[in-house]
C-alpha positions as CSV (number, residue, x, y, z in Angstrom):
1,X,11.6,30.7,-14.2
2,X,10.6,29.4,-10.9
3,X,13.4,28.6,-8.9
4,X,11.3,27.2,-5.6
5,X,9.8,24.4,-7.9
6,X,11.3,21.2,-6.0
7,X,12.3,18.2,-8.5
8,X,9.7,15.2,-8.7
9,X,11.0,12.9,-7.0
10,X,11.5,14.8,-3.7
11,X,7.1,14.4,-3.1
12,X,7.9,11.2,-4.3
13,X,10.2,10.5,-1.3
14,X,7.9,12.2,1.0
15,X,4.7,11.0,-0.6
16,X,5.8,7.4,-0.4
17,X,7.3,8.0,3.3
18,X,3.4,8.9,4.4
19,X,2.1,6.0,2.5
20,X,4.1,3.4,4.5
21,X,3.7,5.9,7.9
22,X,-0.4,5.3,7.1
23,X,-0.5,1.5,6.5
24,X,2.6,-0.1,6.5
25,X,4.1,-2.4,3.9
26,X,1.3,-4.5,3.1
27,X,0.0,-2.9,-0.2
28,X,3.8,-1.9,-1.3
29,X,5.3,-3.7,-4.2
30,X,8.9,-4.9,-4.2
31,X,10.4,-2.0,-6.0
32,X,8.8,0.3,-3.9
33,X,10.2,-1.1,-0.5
34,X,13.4,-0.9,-2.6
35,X,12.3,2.7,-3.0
36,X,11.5,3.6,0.5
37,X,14.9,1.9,2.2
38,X,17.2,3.6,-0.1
39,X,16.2,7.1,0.7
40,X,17.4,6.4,4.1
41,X,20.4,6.1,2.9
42,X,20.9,7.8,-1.2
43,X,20.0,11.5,-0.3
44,X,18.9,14.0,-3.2
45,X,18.6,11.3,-6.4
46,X,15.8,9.7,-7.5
47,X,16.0,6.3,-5.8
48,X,13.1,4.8,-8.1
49,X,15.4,3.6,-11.1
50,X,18.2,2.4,-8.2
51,X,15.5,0.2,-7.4
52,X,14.3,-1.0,-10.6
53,X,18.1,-1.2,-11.8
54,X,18.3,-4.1,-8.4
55,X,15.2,-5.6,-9.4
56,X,16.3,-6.5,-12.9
57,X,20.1,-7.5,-11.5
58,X,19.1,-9.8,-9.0
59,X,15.2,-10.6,-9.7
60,X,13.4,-10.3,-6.5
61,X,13.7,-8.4,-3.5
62,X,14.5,-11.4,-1.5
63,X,17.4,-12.0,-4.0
64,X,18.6,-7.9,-3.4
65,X,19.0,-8.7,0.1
66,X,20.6,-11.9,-0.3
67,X,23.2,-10.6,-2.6
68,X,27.0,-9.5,-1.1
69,X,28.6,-6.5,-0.9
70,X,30.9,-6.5,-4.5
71,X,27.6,-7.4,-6.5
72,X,25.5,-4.5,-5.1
73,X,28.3,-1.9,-5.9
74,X,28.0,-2.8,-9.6
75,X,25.1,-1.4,-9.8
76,X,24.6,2.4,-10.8
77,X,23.9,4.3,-7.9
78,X,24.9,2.1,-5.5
79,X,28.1,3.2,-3.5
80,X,29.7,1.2,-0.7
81,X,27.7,2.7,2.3
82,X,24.4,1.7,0.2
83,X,25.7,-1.5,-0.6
84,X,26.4,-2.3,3.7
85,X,23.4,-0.5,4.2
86,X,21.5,-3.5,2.2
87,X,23.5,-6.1,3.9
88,X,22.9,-4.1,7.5
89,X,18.9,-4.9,6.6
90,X,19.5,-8.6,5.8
91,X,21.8,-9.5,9.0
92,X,18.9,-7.6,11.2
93,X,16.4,-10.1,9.6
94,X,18.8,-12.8,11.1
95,X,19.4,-11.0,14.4
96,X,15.4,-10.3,14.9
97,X,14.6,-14.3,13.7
98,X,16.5,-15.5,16.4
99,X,15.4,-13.4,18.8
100,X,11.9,-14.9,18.0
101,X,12.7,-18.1,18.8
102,X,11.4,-19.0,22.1
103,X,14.9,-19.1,24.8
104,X,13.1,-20.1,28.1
105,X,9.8,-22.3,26.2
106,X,10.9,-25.5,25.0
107,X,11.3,-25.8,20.6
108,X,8.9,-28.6,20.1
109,X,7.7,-27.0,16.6
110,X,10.3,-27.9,13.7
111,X,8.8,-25.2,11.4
112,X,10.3,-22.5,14.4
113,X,14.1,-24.0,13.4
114,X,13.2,-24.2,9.8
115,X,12.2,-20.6,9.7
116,X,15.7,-19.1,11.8
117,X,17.7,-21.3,9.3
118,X,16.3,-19.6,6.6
119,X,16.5,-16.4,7.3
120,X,20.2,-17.3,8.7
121,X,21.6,-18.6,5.6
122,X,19.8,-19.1,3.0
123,X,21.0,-16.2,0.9
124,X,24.6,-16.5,1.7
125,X,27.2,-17.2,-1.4
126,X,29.1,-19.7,0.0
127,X,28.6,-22.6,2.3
128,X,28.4,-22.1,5.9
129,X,28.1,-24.7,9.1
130,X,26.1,-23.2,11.8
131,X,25.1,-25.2,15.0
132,X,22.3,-24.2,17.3
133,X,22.4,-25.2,20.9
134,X,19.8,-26.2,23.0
135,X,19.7,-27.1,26.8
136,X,18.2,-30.2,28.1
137,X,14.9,-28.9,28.1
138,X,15.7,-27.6,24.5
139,X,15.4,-24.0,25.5
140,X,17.6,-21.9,22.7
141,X,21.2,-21.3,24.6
142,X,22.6,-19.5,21.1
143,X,23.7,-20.3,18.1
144,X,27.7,-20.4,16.4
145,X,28.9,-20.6,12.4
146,X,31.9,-22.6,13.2
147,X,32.7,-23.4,9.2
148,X,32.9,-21.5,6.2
149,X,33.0,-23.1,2.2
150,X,32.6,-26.0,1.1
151,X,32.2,-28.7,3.6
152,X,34.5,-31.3,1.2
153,X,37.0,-28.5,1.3
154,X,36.4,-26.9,4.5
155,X,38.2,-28.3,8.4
156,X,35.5,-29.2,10.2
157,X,35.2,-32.4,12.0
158,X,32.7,-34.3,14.6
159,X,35.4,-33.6,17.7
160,X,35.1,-29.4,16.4
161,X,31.2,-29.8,16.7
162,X,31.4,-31.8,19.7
163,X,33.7,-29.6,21.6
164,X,31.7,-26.6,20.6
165,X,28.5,-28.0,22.3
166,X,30.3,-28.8,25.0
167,X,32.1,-25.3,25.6
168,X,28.3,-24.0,25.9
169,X,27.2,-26.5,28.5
170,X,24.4,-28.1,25.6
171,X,22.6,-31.1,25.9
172,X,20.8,-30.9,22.6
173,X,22.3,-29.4,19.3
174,X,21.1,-28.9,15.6
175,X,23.5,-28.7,12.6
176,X,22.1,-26.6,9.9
177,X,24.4,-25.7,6.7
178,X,23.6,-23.9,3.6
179,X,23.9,-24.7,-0.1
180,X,24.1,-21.7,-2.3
181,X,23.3,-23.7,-5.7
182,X,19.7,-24.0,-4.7
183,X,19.5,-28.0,-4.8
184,X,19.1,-29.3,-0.6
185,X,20.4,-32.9,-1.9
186,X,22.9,-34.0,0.5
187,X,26.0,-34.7,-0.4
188,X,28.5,-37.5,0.3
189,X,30.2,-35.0,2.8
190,X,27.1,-33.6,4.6
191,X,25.9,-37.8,5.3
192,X,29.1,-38.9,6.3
193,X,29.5,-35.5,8.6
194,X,25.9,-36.2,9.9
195,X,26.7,-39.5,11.3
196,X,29.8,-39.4,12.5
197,X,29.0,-36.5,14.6
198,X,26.0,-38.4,16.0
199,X,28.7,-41.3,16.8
200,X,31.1,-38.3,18.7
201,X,28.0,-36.8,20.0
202,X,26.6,-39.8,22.0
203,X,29.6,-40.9,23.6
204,X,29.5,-37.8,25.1
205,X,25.7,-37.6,26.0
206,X,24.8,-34.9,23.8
207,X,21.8,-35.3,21.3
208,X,21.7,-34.3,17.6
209,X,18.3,-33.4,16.8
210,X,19.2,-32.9,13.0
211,X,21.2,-31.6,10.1
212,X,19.3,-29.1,8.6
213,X,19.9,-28.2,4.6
214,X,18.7,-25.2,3.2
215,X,18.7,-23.1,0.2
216,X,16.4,-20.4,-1.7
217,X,14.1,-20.7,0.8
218,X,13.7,-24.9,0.8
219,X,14.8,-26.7,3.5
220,X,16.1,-30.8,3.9
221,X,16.1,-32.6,7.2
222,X,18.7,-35.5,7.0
223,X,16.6,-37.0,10.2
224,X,13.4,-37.1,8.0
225,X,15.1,-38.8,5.4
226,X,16.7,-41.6,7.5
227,X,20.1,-40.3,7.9
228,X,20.2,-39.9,11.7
């Protein structure tokens, strides 16, 4: 017996480690990138049917990093530490979209916004509120989730929005809010939110560009469709 024989699926790990090392992820399938992150963070185990086992959960890779914390740890193989290691990934994807959009050039492209809201919230489980600010130049000064549920059940009001745009000195803001069930409609509560917070916001001189809707990776502009 030959006790030096290592198992398959460490020159698997190794193998696969070259391969992205080489050329990146362009030719890699979804259960391989699966593959590759979680032997950052699964050590001696095969991490090939992990990934195949998330595949067949949640249907898409997108979907794996989308999903929370007490979903991923149902799986077989994945512990807690894998589980916030997924989630790590996904709010990095946030933190580095931001970062892309431009803080001292002016956003004049609504596909830049559309693209950060995505990658924001879209894959969250529940409903969020998030408001980016923009100076009067409309150079990104940051961005704030001030509201978390549903927004018929949730306490947010126009004067909350308001005030926050005014605590960061911002001319300009955009509302952007999330809705899990993959349909962008608006709702009663998102048009009647969307207008009265234009109302608060003009008396006191700041702008509402738009209340952005997005799910699954669509995205509904209540300014394109007459709301605002």
């Amino acid at each position: 017996m030959n006790f030096h024989n290592k198992p398959a699926h460490i020159g698997h790990r190794q193998r696969i480690k070259k391969r992205f090392a080489n050329s990146g992820l362009d030719s890699f399938l979804d259960h391989e990138v699966l593959e590759l992150l979680l032997t950052y963070v699964i050590a001696r185990k095969d991490t090939k049917p992990i990934a195949w086992a998330l595949l067949k959960r949640f249907g898409s890779l997108a979907e794996v990093l989308d999903a929370d914390k007490t979903a991923l740890e149902q799986i077989d193989g994945v512990g807690e530490n894998t589980a916030l290691f997924i989630q790590l990934i996904r709010g990095t994807l946030k933190k580095y979209t931001q970062a892309r959009l431009p803080k001292r050039i002016p956003i004049t492209n609504p596909q830049q916004v559309m693209e950060y809201c995505k990658a924001s919230l879209s894959g969250k489980q529940h409903e969020c509120l998030e408001i980016i600010f923009l100076s009067v130049r409309n150079t990104l000064i940051g961005t704030q989730v001030i509201a978390s549920g549903s927004l018929s059940e949730i306490s947010v009001t126009p004067r909350m929005i308001v005030q926050s745009a005014l605590d960061k000195k911002a001319a300009a803001i955009i509302l952007v809010h999330n809705h899990p069930s993959g349909d962008v409609s608006p709702s009663k509560e998102d048009i009647e939110l969307t207008q009265q917070t234009l109302h608060a916001a003009q008396l006191m001189g700041i702008i509402l560009h738009d209340h952005l809707i997005i799910s699954r990776g669509l995205c509904y502009s209540l300014k394109a469709a007459g709301y605002l």
